[in-house]
Structures are given as C-alpha cells and as structure tokens.
C-alpha positions as semicolon CSV with decimal commas, in nm:
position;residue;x (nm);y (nm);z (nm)
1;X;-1,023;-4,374;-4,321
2;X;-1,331;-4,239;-4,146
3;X;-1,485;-3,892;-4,263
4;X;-1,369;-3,596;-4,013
5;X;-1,632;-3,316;-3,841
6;X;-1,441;-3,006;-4,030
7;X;-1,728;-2,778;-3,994
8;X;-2,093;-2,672;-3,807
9;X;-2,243;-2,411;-4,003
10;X;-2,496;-2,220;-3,826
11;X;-2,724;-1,983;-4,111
12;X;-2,778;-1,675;-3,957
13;X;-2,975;-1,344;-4,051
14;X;-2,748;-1,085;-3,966
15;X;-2,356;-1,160;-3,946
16;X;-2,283;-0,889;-3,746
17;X;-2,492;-0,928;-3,432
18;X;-2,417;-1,348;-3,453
19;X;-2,062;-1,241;-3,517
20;X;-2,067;-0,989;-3,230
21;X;-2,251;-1,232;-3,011
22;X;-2,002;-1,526;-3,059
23;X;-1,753;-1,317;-2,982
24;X;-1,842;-1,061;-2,754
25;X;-2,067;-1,261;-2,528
26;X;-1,981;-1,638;-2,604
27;X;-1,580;-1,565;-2,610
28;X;-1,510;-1,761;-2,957
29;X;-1,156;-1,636;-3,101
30;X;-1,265;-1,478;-3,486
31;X;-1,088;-1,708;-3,742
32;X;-1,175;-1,504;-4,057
33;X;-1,472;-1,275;-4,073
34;X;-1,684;-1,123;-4,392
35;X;-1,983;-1,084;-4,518
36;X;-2,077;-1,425;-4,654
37;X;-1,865;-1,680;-4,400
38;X;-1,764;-1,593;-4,050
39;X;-1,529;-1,872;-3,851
40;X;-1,426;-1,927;-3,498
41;X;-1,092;-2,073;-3,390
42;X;-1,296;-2,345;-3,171
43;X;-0,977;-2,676;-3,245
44;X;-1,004;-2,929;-3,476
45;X;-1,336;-2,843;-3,579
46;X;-1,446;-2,529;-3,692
47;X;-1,734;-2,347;-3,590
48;X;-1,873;-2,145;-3,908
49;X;-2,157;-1,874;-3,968
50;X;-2,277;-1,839;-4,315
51;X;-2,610;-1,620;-4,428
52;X;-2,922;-1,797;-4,383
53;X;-3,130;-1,849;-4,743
54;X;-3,449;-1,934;-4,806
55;X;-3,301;-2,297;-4,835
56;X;-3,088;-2,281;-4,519
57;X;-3,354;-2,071;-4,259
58;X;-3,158;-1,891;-3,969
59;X;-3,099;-2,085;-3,656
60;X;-3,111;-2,412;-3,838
61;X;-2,699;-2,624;-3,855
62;X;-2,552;-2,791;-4,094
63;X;-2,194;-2,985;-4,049
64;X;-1,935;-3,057;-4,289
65;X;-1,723;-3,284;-4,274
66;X;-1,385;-3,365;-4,495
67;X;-1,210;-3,715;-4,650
68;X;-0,916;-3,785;-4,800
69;X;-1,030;-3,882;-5,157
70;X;-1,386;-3,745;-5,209
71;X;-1,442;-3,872;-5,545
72;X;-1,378;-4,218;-5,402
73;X;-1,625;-4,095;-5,061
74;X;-1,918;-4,032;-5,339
75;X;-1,905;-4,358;-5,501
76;X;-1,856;-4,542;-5,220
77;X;-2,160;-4,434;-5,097
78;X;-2,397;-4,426;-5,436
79;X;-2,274;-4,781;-5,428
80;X;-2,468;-4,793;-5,113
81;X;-2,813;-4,606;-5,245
82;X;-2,687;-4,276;-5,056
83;X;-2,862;-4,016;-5,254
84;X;-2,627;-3,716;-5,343
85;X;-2,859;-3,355;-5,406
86;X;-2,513;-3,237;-5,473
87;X;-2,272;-3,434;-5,616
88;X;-1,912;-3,327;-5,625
89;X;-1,865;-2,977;-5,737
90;X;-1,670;-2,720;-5,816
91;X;-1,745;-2,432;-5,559
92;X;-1,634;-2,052;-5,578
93;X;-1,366;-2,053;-5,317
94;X;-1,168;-2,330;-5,596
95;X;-1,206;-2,630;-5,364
96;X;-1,491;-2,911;-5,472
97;X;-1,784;-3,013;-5,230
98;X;-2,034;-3,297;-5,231
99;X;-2,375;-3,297;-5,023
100;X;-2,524;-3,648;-4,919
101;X;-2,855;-3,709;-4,804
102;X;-2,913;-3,885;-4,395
103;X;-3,150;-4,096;-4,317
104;X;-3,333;-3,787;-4,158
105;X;-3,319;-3,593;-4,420
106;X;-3,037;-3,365;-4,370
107;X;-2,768;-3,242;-4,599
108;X;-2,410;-3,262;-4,467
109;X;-2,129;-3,126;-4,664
110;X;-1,806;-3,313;-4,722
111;X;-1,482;-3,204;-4,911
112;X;-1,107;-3,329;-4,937
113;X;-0,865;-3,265;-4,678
C-alpha cells in the first residue's frame, strides 16, 4: 500500500501570530494548540505548525506522510539506495519516525498509521 500525506509542517517563528493568523484570518478550525506543535482540522491531511530551528528556517514546509509497516517502508527503500538522515526512531510523543532523503534534497517524515 502506497504511503499517505498525514502532515505539512510549516516552521514558523512565533506560534502565536501564525496560530492567530490561520485562524483568525485564514478560517482553519484549531486541532490542538501549544507551544511546540499547533494543528488545523483541514480532512484527511493535517495541516501542522511547529517552531522553526536553525535546521528548519521559518516559512520553509516539510510533509509527513504515514505507512502501515514503517520498518518494512525503510528497508524497502535502502534496498533502493534511498538515503535515510533519520532512520526509524523513537520520538518524544512515544510514536517512531523515519526521515528519507528526495531527489531534491528534502526531508519528508513518515511514521505508522
């Protein structure tokens, strides 16, 4: 089964005013809101805000997207020479996440379902 969009992640500098301006001025329902990952009811895939980072400058997007057996997604695609800056981890919230290298350089995220 094909990957699914789950997430864009926009990296912002200041979570209120994006939060605020999504909101307020754009009309996106508030999922869950805090200081370190903001989400918008937007369907089947969620639009996210997370602090921007010296890695991750605001304004720039990232996606995420999620598969049924990611351990099984990763080798599948170091069988293929996919390079992995990430491979599947362990993350705070308790749920493991993998980032893959495109063939533009980007980073997307992907996690189980």
């Amino acid at each position: 089964m094909a990957p699914k969009l789950k997430y864009i992640i926009e990296f912002v500098a200041d979570m209120d005013r994006a939060v605020k301006f999504y909101r307020d001025v754009v009309g996106l329902p508030v999922k869950f809101e805090s200081p370190g990952w903001s989400e918008f009811a937007t369907g089947e895939t969620s639009f996210a805000l997370h602090p921007a980072s010296e890695k991750n400058r605001a304004g720039t997007y990232d996606v995420g997207f999620t598969v049924k057996d990611l351990q099984q997604f990763y080798e599948k695609l170091q069988s293929k020479a996919v390079k992995f800056p990430m491979p599947p981890t362990k993350q705070d919230f308790g749920g493991f996440l993998a980032q893959f290298l495109d063939t533009e350089g980007a980073h997307p995220s992907v996690g189980a379902e």
